[in-house]
N, C-alpha and C positions, 0 to 999 in steps of 0.2 A: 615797880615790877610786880606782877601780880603772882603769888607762892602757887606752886603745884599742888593738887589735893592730895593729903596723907591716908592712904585709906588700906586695911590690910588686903586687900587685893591687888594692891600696885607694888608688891613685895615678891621677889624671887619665888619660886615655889619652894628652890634646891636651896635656897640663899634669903633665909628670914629676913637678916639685914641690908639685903639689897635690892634700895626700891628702882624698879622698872616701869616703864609703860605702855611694852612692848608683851602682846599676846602671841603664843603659838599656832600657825597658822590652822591646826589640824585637832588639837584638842583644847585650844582658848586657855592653855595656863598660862600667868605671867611669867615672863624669862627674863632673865638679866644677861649682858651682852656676852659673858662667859658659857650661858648655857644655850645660846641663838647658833643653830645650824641652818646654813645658808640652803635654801631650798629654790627650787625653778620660778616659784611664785612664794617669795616672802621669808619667812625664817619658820622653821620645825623646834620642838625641845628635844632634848641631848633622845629618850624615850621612843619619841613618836620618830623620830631619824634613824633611832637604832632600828624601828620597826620596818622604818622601808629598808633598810640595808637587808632584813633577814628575808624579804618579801622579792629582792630584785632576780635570785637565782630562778624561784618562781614564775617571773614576768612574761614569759613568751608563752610558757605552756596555759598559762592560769589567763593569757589575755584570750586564747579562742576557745575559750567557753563562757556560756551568758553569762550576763552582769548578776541575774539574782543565783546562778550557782555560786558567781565567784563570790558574794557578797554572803552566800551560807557558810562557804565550806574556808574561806579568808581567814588571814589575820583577822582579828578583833570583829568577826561574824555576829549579829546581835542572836546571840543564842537563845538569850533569854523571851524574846518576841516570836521566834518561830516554835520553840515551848509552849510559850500562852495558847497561840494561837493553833497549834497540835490539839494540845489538851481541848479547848471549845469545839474544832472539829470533831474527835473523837467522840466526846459528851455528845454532840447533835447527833452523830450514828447511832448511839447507843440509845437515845431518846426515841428514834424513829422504828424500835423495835418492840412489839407490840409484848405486852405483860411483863417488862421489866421493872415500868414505873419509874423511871432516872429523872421525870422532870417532875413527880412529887416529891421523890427523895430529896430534892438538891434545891426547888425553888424556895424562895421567900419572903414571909410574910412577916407584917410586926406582933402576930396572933404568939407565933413562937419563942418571941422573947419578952413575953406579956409577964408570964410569972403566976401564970390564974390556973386557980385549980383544974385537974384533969384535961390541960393541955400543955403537949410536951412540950418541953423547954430545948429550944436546939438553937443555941446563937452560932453555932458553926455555917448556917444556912446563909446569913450575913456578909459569908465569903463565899461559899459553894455557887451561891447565886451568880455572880459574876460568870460562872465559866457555860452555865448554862442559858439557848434563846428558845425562844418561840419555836416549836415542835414542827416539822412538814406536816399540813393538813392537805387532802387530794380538794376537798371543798374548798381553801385556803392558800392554794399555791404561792401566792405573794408573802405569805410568813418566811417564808426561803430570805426573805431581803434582809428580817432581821439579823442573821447571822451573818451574809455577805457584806453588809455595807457597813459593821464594827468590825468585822476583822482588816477589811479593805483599811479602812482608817486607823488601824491599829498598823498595818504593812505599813503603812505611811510615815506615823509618828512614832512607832515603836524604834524602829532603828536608828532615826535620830538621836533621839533621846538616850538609849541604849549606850551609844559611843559616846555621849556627851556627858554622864555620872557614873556609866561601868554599867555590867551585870546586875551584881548583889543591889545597890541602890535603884536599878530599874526595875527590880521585882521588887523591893518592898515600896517604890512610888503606886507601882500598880497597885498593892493588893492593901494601901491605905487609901488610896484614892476608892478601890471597889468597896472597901469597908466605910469609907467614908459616905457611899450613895446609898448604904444601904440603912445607916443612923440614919439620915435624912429623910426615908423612906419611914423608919420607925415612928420620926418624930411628927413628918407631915401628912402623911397618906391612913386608909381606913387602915384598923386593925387586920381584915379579913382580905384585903386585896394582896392578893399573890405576886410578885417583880420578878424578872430573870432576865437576863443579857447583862455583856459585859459597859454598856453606853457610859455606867458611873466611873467607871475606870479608866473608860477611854479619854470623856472629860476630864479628867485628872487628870491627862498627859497632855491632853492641848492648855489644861492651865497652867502644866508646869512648864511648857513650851514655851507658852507667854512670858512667865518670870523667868527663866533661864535666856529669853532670846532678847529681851530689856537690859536683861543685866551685862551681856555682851553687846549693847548697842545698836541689835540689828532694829530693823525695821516689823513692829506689830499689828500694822494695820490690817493687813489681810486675816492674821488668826483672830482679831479680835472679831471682822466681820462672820466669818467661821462659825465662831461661839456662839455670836447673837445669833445667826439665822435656826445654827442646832436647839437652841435653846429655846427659839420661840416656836420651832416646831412641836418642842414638848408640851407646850400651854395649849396649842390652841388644836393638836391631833390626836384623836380622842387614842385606847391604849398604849402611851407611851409615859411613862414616868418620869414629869419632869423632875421631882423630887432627887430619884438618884441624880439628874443629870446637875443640878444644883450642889447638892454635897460630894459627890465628887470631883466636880472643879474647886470648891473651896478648899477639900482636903489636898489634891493634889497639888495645888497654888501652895497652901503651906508647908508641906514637905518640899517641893521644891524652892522655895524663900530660905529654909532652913540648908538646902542643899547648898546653896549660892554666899549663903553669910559665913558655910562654917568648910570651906574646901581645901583649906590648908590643912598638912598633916597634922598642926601640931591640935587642931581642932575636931580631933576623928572622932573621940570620946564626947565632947559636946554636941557633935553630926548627933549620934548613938540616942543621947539623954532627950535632945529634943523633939526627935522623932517620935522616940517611945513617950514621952510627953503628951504628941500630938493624937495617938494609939490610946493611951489611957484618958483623957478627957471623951475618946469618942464612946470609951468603955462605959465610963461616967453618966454621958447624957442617957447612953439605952438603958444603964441602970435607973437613973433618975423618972426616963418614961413608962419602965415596971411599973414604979410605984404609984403611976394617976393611974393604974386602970381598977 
């Protein structure tokens, strides 16, 4: 007879010692047959069950209104993604008004984390950059696209992902994953070249998509094809940085590896240590590229 794999993810969430191999139909934790509430399609954990119970008085009034109000103003609403994506709208307003100056303040270049005399040192622009795109020119009306076609893809993957690690864990995948395209950017691109939009960030979510959606079993073929077509669009389309779009899939793939190994409670403090791990090596390489110049 061939033994079942022992692995600490086939372990109760509620119940350390109790291995199961049964997932929650709604938030993919393992449950053991004490904590499986019997659902329309499948079994919920004791959590996600108490969630539709507080949701069902709501149901009639909350079902005739659209799916994306219910899905803002809901239970477990991914707040955190219609924030991100506020904030980038806003930033592009505020860009498109003449003598502000919002898209030299906030863009970034590896010039500013050089370290060389008589130019300022601002590694905050590293993350700044993310929230800022490509300004509306009247000569350049298609620059509009930058801004629409990452948020659109951020509508897409942000709320997935969102519900699937929480809030706080989806803000800091994004803003290592944006930190992470922007190292990239430091390490591979001219000093003087200027980067903005959020593309490194968003890469990061479709990698972390990839590893979180392997790790539940689904099917990866579609985001895989995804990636590659985004990504070769960076090489071969002249303004567009493939750099960020490289480092932050790799940063995001790692925070989210890191998500997936360490999701039990008793692992929240190791969750913590490796991420800030992954944060400081990135600290590391910019510091390391000061010193070639």
């Amino acid at each position: 007879m061939t033994s079942l794999p022992d692995s600490p993810d086939n372990y109760c969430y509620r119940h350390p010692n109790r291995q199961s191999f049964v997932l929650c139909q709604r938030c993919g934790r393992t449950i053991c047959p004490e904590c499986q509430v019997q659902a329309a399609v499948g079994v919920h954990c004791v959590e996600c069950a108490r969630r539709d119970r507080q949701e069902t008085p709501r149901a009639y009034s909350a079902s005739r209104r659209p799916s994306f109000l219910r899905n803002l103003t809901g239970q477990g609403a991914p707040v955190m993604t219609y924030a991100i994506i506020a904030a980038c709208v806003l930033v592009y307003i505020l860009q498109s008004i003449p003598g502000l100056g919002v898209t030299q303040a906030l863009q970034y270049a590896p010039i500013y984390t050089s370290g060389l005399p008589g130019v300022p040192f601002e590694p905050w622009r590293m993350i700044t950059a993310v929230f800022v795109h490509s300004p509306f020119s009247i000569s350049a009306p298609w620059s509009i696209l930058h801004i629409l076609l990452n948020m659109y893809t951020l509508f897409i993957f942000g709320p997935i992902l969102e519900r699937m690690v929480g809030r706080w864990r989806f803000l800091t995948l994004y803003l290592v994953a944006g930190f992470g395209g922007s190292v990239a950017v430091d390490l591979l691109a001219d000093p003087l070249t200027a980067v903005v939009g959020a593309s490194g960030a968003i890469f990061g979510l479709m990698g972390a998509f990839f590893i979180i959606n392997r790790h539940l079993g689904g099917d990866s073929a579609q985001i895989l094809v995804l990636v590659g077509l985004n990504l070769a669009m960076g090489f071969f389309l002249s303004n567009i940085s493939w750099q960020a779009h490289v480092g932050g899939l790799v940063a995001g793939a790692l925070v989210a590896l890191v998500f997936v190994r360490t999701r039990r409670r008793q692992q929240r403090w190791v969750q913590i240590l490796l991420v800030a791990a992954i944060v400081v090596v990135l600290i590391a390489l910019t510091v390391v590229r000061s010193l070639t110049y």
